[in-house]
BAFI-3210 file (N, C-alpha, C; in Angstrom, 3 decimals, decimal comma, padded with zeros to 6 digits):
// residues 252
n [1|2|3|4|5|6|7|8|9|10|11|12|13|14|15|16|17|18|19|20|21|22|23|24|25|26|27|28|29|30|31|32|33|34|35|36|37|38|39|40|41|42|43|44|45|46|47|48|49|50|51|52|53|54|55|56|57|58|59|60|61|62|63|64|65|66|67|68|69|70|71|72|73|74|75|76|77|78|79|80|81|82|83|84|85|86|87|88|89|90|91|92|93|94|95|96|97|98|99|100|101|102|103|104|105|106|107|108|109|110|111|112|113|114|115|116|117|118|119|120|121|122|123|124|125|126|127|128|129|130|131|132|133|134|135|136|137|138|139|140|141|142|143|144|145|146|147|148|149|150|151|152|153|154|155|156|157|158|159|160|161|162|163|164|165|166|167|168|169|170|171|172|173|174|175|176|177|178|179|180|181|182|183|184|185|186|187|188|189|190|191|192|193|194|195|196|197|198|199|200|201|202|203|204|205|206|207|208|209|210|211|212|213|214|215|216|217|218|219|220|221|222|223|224|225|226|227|228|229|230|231|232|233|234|235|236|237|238|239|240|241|242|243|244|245|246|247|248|249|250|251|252]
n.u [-005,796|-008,725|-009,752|-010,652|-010,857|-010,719|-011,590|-011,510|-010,501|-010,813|-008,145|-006,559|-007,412|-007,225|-004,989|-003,991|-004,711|-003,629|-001,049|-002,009|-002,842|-000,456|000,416|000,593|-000,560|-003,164|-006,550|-008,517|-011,707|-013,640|-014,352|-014,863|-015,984|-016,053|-016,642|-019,616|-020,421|-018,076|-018,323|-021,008|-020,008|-018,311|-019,661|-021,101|-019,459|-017,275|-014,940|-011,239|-009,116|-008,896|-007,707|-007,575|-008,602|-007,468|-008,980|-012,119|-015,201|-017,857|-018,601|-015,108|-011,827|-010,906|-013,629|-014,629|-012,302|-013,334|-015,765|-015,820|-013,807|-015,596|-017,365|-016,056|-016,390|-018,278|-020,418|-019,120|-016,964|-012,614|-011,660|-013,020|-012,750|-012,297|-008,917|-007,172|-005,126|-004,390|-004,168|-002,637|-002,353|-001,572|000,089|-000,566|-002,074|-001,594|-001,225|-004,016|-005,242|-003,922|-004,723|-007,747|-006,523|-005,563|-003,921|-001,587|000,334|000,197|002,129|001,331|002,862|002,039|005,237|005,639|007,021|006,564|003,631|003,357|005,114|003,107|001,268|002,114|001,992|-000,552|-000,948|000,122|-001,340|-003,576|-003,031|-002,379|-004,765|-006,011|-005,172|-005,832|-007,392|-010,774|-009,966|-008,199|-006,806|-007,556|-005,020|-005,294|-006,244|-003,536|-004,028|-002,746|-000,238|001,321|003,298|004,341|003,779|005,522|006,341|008,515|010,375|009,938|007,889|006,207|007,604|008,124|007,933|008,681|007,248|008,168|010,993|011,350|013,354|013,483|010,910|010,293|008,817|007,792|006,440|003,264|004,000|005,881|009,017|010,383|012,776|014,818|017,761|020,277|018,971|015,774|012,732|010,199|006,570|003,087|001,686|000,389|002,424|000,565|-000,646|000,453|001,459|-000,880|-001,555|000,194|002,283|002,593|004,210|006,190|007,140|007,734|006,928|009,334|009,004|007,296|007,538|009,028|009,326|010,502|012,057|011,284|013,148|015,472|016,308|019,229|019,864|019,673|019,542|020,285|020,143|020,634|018,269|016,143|016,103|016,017|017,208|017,329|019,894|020,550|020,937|022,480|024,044|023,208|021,357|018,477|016,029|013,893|010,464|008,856|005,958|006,354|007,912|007,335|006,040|008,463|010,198|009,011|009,228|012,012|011,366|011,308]
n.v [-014,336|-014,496|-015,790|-015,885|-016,952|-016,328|-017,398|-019,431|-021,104|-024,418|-026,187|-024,442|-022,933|-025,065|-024,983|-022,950|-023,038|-025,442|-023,776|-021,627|-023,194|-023,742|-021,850|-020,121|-017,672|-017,181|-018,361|-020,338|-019,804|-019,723|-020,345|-018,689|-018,982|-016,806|-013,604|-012,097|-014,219|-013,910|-011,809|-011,838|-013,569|-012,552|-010,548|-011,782|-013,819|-011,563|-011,450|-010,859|-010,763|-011,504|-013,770|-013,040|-013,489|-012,211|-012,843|-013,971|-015,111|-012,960|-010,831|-009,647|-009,901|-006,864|-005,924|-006,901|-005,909|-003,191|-002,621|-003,183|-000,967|000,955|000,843|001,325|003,992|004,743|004,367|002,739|002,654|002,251|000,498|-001,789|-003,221|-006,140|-006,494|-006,717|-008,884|-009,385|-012,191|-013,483|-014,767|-012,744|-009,803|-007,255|-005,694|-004,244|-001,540|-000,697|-002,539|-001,308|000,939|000,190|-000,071|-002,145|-004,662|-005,942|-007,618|-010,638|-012,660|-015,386|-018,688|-018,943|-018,486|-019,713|-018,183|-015,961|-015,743|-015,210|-013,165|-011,319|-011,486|-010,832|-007,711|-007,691|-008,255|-005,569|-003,434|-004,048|-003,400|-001,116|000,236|-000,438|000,727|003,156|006,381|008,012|010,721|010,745|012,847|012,777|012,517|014,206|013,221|012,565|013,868|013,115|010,678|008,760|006,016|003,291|000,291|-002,740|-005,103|-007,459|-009,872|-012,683|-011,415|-008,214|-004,639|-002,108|001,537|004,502|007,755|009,948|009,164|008,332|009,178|009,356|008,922|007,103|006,270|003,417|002,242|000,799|000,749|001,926|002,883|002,923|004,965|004,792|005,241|003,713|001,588|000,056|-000,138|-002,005|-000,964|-002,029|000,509|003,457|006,421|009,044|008,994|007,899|010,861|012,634|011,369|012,281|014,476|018,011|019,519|018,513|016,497|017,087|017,035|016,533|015,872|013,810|010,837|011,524|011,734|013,856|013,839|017,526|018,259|016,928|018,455|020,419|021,944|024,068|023,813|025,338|024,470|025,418|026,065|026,182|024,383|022,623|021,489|019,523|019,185|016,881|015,590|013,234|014,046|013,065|014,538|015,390|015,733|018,509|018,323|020,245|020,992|021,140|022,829|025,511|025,098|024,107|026,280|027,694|027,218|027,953|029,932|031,833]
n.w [018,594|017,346|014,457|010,791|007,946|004,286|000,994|-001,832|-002,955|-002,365|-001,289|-000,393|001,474|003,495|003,882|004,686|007,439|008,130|008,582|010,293|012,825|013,629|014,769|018,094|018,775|017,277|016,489|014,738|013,782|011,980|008,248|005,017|001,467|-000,225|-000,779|-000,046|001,356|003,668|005,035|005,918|007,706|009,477|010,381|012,093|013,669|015,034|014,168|015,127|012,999|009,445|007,174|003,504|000,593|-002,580|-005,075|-005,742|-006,825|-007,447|-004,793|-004,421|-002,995|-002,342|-002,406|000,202|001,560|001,421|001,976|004,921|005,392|005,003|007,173|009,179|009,743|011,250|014,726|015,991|015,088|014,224|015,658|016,611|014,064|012,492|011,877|008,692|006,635|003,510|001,333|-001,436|-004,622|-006,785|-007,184|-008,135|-006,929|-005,026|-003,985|-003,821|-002,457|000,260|000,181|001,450|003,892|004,915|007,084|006,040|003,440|001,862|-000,386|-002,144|-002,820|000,414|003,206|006,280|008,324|006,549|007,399|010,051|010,748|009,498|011,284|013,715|012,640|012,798|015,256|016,833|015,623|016,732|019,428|019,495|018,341|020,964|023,000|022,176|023,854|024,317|024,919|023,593|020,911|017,273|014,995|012,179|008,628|006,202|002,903|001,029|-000,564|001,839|002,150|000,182|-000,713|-002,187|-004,398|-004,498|-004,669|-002,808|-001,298|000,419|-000,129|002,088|001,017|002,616|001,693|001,580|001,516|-000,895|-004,067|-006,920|-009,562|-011,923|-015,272|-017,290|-019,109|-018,370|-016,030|-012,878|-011,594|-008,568|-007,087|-004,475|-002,771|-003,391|-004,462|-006,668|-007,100|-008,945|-009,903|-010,694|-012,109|-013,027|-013,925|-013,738|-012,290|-009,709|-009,467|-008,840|-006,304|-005,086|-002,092|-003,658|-002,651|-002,042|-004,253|-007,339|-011,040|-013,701|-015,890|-018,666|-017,821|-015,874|-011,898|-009,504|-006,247|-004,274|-003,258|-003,497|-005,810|-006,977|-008,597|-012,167|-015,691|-018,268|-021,908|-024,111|-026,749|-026,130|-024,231|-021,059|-018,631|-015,222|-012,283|-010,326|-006,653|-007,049|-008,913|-011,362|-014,278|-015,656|-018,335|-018,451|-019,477|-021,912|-020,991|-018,406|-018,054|-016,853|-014,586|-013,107|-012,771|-011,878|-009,188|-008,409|-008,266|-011,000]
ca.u [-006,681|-009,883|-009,001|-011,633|-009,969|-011,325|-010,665|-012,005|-009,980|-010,671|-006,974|-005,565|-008,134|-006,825|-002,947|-004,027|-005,747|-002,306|-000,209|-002,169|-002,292|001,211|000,656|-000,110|-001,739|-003,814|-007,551|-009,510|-013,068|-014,501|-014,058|-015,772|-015,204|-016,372|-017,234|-020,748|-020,241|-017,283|-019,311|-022,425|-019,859|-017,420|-020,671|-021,812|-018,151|-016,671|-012,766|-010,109|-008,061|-009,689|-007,106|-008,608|-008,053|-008,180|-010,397|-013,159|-016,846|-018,941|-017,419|-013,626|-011,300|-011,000|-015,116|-014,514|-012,175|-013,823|-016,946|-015,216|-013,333|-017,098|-018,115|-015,259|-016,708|-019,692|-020,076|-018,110|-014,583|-011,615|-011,115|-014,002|-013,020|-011,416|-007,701|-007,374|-004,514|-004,974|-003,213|-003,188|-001,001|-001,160|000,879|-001,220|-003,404|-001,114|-002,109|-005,642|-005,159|-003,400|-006,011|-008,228|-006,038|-005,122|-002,359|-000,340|-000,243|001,516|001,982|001,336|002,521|002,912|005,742|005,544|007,695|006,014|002,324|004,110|004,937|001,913|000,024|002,887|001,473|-001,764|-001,582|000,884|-002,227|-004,671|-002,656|-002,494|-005,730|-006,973|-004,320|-006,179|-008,506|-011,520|-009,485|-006,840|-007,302|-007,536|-004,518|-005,506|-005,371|-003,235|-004,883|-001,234|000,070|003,005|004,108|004,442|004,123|005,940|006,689|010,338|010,795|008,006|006,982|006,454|008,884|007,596|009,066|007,849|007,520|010,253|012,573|012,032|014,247|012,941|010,122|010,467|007,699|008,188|005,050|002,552|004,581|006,625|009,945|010,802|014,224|015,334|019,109|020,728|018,009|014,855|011,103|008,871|005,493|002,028|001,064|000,604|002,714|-000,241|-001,830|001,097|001,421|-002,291|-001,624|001,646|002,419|003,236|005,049|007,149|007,024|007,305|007,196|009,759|008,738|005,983|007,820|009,665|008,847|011,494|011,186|011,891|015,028|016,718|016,854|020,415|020,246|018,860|020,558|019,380|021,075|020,198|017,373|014,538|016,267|016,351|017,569|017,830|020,622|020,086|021,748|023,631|025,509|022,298|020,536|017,163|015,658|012,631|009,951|008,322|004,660|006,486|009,032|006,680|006,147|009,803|011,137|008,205|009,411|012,673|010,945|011,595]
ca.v [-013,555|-014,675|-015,320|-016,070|-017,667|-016,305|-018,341|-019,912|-022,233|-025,406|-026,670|-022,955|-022,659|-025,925|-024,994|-021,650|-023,790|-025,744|-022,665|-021,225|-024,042|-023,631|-019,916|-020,079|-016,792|-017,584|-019,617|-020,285|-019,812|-019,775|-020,189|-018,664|-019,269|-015,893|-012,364|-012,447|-015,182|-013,711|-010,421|-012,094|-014,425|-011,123|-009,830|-013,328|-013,984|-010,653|-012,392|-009,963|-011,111|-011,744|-013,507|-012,846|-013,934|-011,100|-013,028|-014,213|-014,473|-011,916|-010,101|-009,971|-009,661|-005,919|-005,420|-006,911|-004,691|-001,450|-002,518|-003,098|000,483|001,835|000,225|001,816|005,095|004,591|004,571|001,562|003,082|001,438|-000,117|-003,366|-003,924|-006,977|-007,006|-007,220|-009,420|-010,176|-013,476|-013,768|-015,027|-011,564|-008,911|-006,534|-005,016|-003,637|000,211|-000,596|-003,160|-000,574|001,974|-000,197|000,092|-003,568|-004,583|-006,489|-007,651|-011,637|-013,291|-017,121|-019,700|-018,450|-019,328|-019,503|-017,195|-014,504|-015,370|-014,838|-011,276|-010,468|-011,637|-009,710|-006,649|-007,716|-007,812|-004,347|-003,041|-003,876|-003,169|000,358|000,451|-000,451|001,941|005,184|006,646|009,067|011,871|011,277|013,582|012,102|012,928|014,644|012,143|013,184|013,606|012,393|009,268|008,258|004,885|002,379|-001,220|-003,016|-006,549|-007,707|-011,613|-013,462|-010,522|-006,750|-003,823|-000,702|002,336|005,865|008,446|010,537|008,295|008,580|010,087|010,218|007,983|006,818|005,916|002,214|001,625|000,543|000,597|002,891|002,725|003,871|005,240|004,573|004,894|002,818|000,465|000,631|-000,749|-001,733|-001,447|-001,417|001,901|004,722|007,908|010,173|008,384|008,263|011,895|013,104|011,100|012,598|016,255|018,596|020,697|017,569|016,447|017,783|016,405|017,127|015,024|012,866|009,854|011,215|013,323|013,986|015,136|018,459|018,672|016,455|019,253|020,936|023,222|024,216|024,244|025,858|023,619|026,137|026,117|026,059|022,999|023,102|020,043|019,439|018,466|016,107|016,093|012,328|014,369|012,881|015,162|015,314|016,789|019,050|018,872|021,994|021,423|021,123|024,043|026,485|024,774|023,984|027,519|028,894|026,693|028,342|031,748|032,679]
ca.w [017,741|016,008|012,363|009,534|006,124|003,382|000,011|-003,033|-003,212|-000,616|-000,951|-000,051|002,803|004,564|003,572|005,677|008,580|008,596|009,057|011,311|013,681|013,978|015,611|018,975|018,922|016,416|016,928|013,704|014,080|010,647|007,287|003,980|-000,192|-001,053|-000,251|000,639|003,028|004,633|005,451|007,194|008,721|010,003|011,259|013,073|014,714|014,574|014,395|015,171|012,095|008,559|006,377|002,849|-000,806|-003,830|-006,225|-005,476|-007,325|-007,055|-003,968|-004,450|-001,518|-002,217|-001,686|001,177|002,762|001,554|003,011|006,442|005,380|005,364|008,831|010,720|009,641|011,818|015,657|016,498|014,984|013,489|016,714|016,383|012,692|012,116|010,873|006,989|005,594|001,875|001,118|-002,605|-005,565|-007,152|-006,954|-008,525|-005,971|-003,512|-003,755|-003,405|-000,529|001,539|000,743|002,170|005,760|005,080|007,567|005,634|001,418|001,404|-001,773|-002,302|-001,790|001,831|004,164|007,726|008,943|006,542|007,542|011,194|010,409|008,981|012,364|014,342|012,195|013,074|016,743|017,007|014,972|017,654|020,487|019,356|018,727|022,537|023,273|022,380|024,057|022,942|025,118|022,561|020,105|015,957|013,883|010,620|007,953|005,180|001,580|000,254|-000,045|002,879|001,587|-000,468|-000,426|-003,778|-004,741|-003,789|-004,007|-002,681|-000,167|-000,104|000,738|002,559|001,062|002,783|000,397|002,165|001,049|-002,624|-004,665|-008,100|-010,030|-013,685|-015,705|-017,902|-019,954|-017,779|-014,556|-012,445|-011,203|-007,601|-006,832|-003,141|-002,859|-004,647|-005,222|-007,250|-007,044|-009,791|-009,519|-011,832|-011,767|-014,044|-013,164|-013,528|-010,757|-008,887|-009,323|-008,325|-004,503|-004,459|-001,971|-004,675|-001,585|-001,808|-004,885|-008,916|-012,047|-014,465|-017,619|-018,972|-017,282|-014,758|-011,090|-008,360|-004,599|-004,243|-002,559|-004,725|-006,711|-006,850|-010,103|-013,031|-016,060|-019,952|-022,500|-025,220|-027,986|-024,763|-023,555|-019,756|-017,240|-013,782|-011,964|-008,982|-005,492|-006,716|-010,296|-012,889|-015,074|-015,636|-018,856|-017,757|-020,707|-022,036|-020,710|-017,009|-017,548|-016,606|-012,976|-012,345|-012,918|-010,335|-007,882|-008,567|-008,468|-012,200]
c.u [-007,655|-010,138|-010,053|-010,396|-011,120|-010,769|-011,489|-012,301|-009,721|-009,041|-006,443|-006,157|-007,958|-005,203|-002,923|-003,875|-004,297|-001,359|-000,725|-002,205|-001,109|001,662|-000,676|-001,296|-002,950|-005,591|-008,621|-010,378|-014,197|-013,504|-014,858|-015,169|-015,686|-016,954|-018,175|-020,590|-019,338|-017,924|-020,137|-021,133|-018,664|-018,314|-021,297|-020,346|-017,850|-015,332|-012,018|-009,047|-008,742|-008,042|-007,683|-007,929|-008,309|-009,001|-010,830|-014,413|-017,059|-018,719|-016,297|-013,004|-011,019|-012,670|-015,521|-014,059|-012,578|-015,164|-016,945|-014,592|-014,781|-017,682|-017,581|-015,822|-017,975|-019,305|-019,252|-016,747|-014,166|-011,675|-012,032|-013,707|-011,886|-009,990|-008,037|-005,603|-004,590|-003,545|-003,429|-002,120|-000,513|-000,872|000,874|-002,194|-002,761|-001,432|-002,951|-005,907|-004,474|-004,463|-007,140|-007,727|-006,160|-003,426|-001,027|-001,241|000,794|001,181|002,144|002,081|002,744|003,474|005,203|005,545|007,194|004,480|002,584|004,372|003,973|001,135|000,535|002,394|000,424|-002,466|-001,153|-000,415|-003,311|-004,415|-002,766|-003,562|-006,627|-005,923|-004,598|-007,176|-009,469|-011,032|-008,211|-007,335|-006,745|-006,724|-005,130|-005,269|-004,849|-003,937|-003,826|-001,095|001,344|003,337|003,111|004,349|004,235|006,106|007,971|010,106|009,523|007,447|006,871|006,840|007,764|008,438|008,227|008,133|008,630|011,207|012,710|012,211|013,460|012,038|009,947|009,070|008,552|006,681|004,139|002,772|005,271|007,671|010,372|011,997|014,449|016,764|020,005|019,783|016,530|013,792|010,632|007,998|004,468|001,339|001,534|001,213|001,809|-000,863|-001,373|000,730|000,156|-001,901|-000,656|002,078|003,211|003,761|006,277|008,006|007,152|007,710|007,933|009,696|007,705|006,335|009,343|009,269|010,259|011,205|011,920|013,498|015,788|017,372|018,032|020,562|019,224|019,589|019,957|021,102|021,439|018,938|016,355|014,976|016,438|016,448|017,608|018,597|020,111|021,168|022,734|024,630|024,276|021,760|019,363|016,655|014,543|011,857|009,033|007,051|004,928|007,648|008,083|007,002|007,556|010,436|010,152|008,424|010,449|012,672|011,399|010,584]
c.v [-014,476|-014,566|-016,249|-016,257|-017,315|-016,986|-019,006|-021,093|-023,504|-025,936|-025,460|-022,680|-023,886|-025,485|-023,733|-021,685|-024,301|-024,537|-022,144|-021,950|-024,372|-022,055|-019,833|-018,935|-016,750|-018,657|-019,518|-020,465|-019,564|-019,622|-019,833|-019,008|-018,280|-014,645|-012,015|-013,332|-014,474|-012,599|-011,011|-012,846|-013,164|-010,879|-010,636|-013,556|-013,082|-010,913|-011,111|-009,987|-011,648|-012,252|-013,931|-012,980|-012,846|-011,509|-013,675|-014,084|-013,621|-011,189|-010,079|-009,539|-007,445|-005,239|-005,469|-006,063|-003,516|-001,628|-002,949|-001,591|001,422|002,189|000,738|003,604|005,408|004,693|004,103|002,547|001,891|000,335|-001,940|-003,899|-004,639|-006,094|-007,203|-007,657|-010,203|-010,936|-013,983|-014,129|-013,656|-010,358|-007,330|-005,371|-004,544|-002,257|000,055|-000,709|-001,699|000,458|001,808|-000,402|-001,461|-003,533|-004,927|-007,307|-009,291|-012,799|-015,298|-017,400|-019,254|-019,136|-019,260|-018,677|-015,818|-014,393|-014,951|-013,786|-011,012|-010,530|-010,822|-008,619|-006,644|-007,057|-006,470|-003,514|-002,974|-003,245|-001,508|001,074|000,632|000,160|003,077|005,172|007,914|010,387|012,032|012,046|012,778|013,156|013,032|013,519|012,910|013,017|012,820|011,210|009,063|007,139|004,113|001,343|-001,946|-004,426|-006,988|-009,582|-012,085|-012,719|-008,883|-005,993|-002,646|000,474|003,862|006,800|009,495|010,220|008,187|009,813|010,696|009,076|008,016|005,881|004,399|001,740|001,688|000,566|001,447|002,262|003,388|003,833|005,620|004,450|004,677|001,533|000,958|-000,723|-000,940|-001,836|-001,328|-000,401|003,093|006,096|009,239|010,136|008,496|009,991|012,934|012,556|011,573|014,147|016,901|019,589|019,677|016,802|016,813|017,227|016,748|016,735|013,938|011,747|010,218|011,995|012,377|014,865|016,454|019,095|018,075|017,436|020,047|022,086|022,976|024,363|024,642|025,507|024,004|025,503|025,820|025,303|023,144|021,368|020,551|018,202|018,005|016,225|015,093|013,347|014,443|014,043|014,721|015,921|017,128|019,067|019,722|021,856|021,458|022,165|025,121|026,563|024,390|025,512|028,067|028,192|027,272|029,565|032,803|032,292]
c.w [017,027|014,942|011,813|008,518|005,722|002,080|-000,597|-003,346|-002,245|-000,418|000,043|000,945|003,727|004,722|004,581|006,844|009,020|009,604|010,447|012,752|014,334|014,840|016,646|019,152|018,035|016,685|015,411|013,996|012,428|009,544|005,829|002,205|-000,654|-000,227|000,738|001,959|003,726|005,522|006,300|008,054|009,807|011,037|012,368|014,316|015,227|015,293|014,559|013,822|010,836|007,442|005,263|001,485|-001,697|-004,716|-005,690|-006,341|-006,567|-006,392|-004,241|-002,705|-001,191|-001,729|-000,472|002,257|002,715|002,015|004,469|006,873|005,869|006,727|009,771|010,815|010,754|013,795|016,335|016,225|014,195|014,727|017,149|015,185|012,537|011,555|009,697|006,909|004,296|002,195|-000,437|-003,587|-006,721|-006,538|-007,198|-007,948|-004,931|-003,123|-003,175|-002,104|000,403|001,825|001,182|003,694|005,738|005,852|007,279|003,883|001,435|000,179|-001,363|-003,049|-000,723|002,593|005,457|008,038|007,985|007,047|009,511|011,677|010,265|010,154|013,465|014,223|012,780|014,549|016,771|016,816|016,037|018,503|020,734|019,416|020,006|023,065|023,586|023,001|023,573|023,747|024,162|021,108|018,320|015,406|012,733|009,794|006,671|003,403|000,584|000,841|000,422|002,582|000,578|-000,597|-001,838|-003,591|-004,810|-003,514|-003,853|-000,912|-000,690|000,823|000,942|001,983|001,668|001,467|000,246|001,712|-000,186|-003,043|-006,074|-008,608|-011,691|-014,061|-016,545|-018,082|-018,620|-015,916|-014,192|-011,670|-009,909|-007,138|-005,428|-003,249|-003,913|-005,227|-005,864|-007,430|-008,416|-009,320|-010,384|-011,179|-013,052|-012,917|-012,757|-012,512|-009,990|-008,067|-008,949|-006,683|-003,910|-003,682|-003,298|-004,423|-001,337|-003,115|-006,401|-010,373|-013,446|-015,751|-017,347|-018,404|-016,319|-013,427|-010,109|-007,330|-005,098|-004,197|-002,727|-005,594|-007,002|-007,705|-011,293|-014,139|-017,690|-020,874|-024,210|-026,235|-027,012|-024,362|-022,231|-018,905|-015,736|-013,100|-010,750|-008,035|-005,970|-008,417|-011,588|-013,421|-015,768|-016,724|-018,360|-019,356|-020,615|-021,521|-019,385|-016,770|-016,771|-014,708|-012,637|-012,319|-011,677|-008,814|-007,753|-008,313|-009,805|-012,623]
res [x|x|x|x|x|x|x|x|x|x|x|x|x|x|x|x|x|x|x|x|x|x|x|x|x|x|x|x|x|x|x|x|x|x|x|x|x|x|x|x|x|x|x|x|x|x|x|x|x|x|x|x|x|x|x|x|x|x|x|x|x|x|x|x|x|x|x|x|x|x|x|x|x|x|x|x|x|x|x|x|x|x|x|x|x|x|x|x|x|x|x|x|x|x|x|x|x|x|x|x|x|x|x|x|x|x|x|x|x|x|x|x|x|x|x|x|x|x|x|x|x|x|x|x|x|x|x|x|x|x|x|x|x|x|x|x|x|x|x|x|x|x|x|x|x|x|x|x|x|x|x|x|x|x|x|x|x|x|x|x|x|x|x|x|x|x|x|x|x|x|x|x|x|x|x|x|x|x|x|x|x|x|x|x|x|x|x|x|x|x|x|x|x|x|x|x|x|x|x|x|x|x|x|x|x|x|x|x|x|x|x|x|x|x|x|x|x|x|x|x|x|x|x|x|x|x|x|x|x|x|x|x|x|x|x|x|x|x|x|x|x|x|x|x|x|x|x|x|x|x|x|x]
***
């Protein structure tokens, strides 16, 4: 694949150059320190693989990929536009990045074996791409958001949204409940809750929402107080500006 380094920072754009040299599939053909440049130089090479830094002057690595997001809109398709892996030391930007149709989110310092994966992603990504053809007909895209990608160690976990259970608010951040284990991530719940199906979805308090079919019962605790019990035993209080909508899901 035809990979562009994007990067700021000249140490972190040879430490890249290293790595990649070490992955046969891999051929570096350019390198930029900022936005702007990476764009004319995208458009001059056009690399199959863009790996790309989040800050940056003037461009950041996010302007970048939403003005590659723009380009696929056009006659070409998804199917000419570089690969996006952000490679960055924050941890902060993972929503965005994905909603830019970035293939992969890996945190610095990077190892090997994860910039390895991420190029794995990369190719799978293409392959699929020269896969379809224009008799294949374009899945709908959904207006909801199907996963997740969170901060776990020094990489990030995929969680679909299927798979969560319930989501707790914590100041500035949200909590996602998978199993027995649980995600942080920065994100406001309200935000959450706007990308979230609300045929899937419902929010039973100012800092908390649970899927649907977690739901098990309903229970009135007297003086207006109303909870919901969950499928694992917990209880949930429901507060009064979200009783309204939990009881009509209920059909009362």
């Amino acid at each position: 694949m035809r990979t562009l380094i994007v990067d700021d920072e000249p140490l972190a754009v040879e430490r890249m150059q290293i790595l990649c040299a070490r992955i046969p599939a891999l051929q570096v053909v350019g390198t930029a320190s900022d936005g702007a440049a990476a764009l004319r130089l995208i458009a001059a090479l056009a690399p199959d693989l863009v790996l790309l830094d989040m800050t940056m002057p003037e461009v950041d690595g996010l302007g970048v990929a939403r003005a590659l997001a723009g380009q696929s809109n056009g006659p070409a398709g998804p199917a000419n536009r570089p690969a996006v892996v952000f490679v960055t030391a924050h941890d902060d930007f993972a929503v965005e990045a994905f909603d830019c149709d970035a293939v992969d989110y890996v945190l610095k310092p990077v190892a090997q074996d994860r910039l390895e994966r991420a190029v794995e992603r990369a190719q799978a990504r293409r392959s699929a791409a020269a896969a379809e053809t224009p008799l294949t007909p374009e899945k709908p895209e959904s207006e909801w958001i199907e996963e997740f990608w969170v901060p776990h160690r020094s990489e990030l976990i995929r969680v679909g949204a299927g798979d969560l259970e319930r989501i707790d608010a914590e100041r500035d951040y949200v909590r996602l409940h998978v199993g027995q284990r649980s995600y942080l991530m920065l994100h406001t719940i309200a935000g959450l809750e706007a990308r979230l199906d609300p045929e899937r979805f419902i929010r039973l308090h100012r800092s908390t929402i649970v899927r649907r079919d977690r739901i098990a019962g309903l229970k009135h605790d007297g003086l207006g107080v109303w909870s919901a019990e969950l499928a694992d035993g917990s209880m949930q209080r429901i507060g009064r500006t979200y009783l309204a909508r939990v009881k009509a899901m209920a059909g009362r």
